[in-house]
N, C-alpha and C positions, 0 to 999 in steps of 0.2 A: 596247377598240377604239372609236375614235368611229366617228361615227353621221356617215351618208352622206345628202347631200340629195337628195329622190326627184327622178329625172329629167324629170321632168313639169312639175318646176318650171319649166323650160328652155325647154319648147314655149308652144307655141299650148294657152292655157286649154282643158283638155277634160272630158271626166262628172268627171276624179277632182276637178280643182281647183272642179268648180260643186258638186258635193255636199259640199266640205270649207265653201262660201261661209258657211254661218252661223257654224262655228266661228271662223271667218277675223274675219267682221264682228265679233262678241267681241272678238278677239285684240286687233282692230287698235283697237278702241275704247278699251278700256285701255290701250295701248302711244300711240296720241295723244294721250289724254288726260296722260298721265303725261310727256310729252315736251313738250308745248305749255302746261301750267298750270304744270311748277316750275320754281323758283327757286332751283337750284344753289348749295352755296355757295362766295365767291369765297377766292381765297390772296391774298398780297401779291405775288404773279409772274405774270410771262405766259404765258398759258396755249393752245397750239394742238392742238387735236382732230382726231387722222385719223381717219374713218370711213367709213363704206358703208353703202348702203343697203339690201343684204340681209344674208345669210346666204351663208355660203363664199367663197374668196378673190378677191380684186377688183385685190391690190396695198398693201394698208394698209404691210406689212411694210417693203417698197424705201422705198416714200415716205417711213418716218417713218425708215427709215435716212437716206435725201437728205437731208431738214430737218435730223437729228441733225448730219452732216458741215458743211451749211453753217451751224450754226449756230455748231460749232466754229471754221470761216473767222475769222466772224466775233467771234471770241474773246470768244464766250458759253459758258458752261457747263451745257449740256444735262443732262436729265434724263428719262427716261422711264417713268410711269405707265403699268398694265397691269392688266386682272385675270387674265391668262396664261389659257392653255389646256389641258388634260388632265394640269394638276399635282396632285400632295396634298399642294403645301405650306397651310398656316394661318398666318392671322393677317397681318401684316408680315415682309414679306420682301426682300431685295437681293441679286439673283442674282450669284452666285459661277460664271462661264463658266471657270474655272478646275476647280471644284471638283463645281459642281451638276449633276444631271443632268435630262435633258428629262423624267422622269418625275417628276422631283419641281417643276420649274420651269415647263413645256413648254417647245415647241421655238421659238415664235418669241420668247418673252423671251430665251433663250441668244443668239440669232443679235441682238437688239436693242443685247444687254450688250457685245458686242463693239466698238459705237459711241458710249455712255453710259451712266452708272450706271442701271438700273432698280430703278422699289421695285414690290411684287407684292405686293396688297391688295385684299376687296373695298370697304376704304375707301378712295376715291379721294383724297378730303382727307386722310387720315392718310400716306399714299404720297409725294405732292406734297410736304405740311411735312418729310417726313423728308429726301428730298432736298434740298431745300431745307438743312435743318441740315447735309447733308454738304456744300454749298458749291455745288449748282445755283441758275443765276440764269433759267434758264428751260426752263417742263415739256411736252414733248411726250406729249398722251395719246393712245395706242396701243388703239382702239377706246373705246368708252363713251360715243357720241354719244345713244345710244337709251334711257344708265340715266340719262342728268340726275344724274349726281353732285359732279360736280365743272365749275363756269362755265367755261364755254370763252370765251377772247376772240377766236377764231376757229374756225369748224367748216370743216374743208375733207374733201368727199364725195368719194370714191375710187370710179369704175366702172370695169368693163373694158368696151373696145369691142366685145370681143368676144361678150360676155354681157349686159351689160346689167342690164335688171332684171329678167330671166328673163320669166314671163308676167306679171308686173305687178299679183299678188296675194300678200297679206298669208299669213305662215302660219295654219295649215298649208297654206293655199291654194295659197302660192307661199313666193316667198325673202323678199319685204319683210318689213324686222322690224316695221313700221309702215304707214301708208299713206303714201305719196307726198307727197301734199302737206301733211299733217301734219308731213314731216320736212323736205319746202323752206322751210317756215318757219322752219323752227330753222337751216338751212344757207347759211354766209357764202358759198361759193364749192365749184364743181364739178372734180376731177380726169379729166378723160378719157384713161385708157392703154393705148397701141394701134391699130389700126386695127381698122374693123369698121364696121358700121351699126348690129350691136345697142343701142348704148346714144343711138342717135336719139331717140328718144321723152323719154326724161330727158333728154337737153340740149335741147331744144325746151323743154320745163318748166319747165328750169334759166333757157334766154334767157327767157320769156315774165315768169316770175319776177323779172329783171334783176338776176340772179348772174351774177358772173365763171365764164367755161371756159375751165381751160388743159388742153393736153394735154399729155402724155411721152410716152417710152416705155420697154421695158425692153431693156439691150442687154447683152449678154453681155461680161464681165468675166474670166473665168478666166483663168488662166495655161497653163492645161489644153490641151494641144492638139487640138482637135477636129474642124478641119476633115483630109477624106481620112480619116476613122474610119468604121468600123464598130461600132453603136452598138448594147446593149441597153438601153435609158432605162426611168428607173420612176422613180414618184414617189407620193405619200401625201400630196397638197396639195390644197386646194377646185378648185383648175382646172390637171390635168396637162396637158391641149393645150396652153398658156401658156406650159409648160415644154418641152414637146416644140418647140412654134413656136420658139421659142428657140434650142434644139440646132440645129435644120435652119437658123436663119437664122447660125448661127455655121460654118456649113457640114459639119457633122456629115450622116453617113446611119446615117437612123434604121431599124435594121430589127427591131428587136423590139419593143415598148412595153409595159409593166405597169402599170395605174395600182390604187390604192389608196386605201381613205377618208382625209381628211384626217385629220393628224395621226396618222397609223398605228401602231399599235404591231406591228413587225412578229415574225412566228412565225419559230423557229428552219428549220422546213419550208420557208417562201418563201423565208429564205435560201438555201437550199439548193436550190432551182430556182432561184432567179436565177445563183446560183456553175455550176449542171448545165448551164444553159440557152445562157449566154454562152461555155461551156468547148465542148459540143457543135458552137455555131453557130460558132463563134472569134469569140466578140465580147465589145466591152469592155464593162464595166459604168458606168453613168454615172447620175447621180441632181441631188437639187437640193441647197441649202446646207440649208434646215429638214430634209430626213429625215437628210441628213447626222449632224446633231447630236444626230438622236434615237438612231441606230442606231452613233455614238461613243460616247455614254452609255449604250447599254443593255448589262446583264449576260451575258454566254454567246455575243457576236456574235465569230466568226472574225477575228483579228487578220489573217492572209491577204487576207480578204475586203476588211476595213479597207484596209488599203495598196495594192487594184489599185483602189478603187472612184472614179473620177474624181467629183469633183463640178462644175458648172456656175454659178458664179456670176454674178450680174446686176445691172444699177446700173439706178438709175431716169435719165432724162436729159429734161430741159424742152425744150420746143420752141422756149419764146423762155429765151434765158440769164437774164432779168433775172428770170426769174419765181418763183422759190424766194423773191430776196429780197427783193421786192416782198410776199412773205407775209408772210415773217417782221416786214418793216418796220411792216406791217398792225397785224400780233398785239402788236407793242410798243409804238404808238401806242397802240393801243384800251386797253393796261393803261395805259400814263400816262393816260390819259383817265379810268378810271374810277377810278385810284387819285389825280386830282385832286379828284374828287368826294366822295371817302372810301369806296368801294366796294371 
């Protein structure tokens, strides 16, 4: 079962996060230093980095699907690096959405591989070149902003508006995987998605800093009909209300909600109250694309359950049109640049 981040992270700093402050200052000592002193090594391809500045979901996922699609537009050949989540595969790996399952892969590389090849490594450089050898001309890396493994020739930071950067301390203090300004220095440009104030504070830091902020947001995609439903939602994602805002703005009524730690693995028993629950209340069952995929791959889940369970899918969507390829334009520049250099 993964592990749930404490809610506290979320508020206003209080006793837990000032007594956790020396471990924090530790943490955060090493995680900048390590982020700020190295020197990555580079590949012969361009290389764009989605990440976030904490811990738990922000949006990585949609994003690095959107750049994967427009990169296809533009009749490039994507590729996506990962070191995956809650899998026990080893070594090098390319995920098989065909074949793999979220336990052996996790769930957001399955949902990645649907839009580009992925290689799944904690070698970032070994990931990249291999793609690379199957015929990718350019790598999207799907976190790994904070392990410096692999030269990004663009870092673009993913927040949600609505979250932010929780209280604004380093673990275990808080969500940051680093400190603040430790990682603005490493970050070309800022994502804002959504609406909200919480993630004021970092784009104040972001402008003062003189990064680019673009904003998205996320809109619902299904083919699923959802508005005039009655809805039992449940999710197993770093931020269910994200998913839930979703359903409701797709005109869904939400009258049950389940949420779950991210990445869930879920027990044969919560199947079983969510099947009792939504039979009970007469309501449909609905969920997101990532538990989806966990709970099509896993062993012993109710084929019934399977075929009524709607899923809700979402596209990311720029606020200004041009601004995907204004990235990408970015991240291809900056590698002819530095592979005019010999770098």
């Amino acid at each position: 079962m993964a592990s749930e981040a404490p809610p506290f992270w979320w508020e206003k700093p209080d006793w837990r996060a000032r007594s956790l402050a020396p471990a924090a200052w530790i943490y955060g000592a090493i995680a900048g230093r390590r982020l700020i002193r190295s020197e990555p090594p580079k590949i012969a391809l361009p290389v764009l980095c989605i990440g976030n500045f904490t811990v738990g979901g922000a949006g990585k996922t949609p994003t690095a699907i959107a750049f994967a699609k427009g990169a296809k537009v533009r009749g490039l050949k994507p590729g996506i690096v990962s070191r995956g989540y809650g899998g026990s595969y080893q070594g090098l790996h390319v995920v098989d959405p065909g074949h793999d399952s979220a336990r052996y892969v996790g769930d957001e590389p399955l949902l990645l591989a649907r839009h580009a090849p992925v290689a799944l490594s904690p070698d970032r450089v070994k990931a990249a070149q291999h793609l690379q050898s199957l015929g990718c001309d350019f790598i999207i890396m799907d976190d790994g902003f904070q392990s410096a493994r692999l030269h990004a020739d663009f870092a673009l930071l993913v927040v949600d508006a609505g979250r932010g950067i929780g209280n604004g301390r380093v673990i275990p203090a808080g969500p940051l995987r680093a400190p603040l300004t430790d990682q603005m220095r490493k970050t070309d440009a800022l994502l804002r998605i959504g609406k909200g104030d919480a993630a004021d504070f970092v784009i104040r830091q972001a402008a003062r800093a003189g990064r680019p902020i673009y904003e998205a947001k996320l809109i619902p995609s299904s083919t699923v009909t959802v508005a005039g439903q009655r809805w039992l939602a449940f999710a197993g994602i770093g931020n269910p209300d994200k998913f839930y805002a979703s359903l409701a703005q797709a005109g869904g009524t939400i009258v049950e909600t389940r949420s779950f730690p991210d990445h869930h693995s879920f027990e044969p028993d919560e199947i079983r109250d969510l099947i009792d629950t939504a039979r009970r209340n007469g309501l449909n069952l609905i969920t997101t694309a990532k538990d989806h995929v966990r709970l099509a791959t896993m062993v012993g889940v109710p084929a019934e359950f399977l075929s009524k369970l709607a899923v809700l899918d979402i596209d990311l969507k720029f606020e200004r049109t041009d601004a995907l390829n204004h990235i990408l334009d970015t991240v291809i520049e900056r590698f002819k640049s530095r592979s005019l250099l010999g770098n």
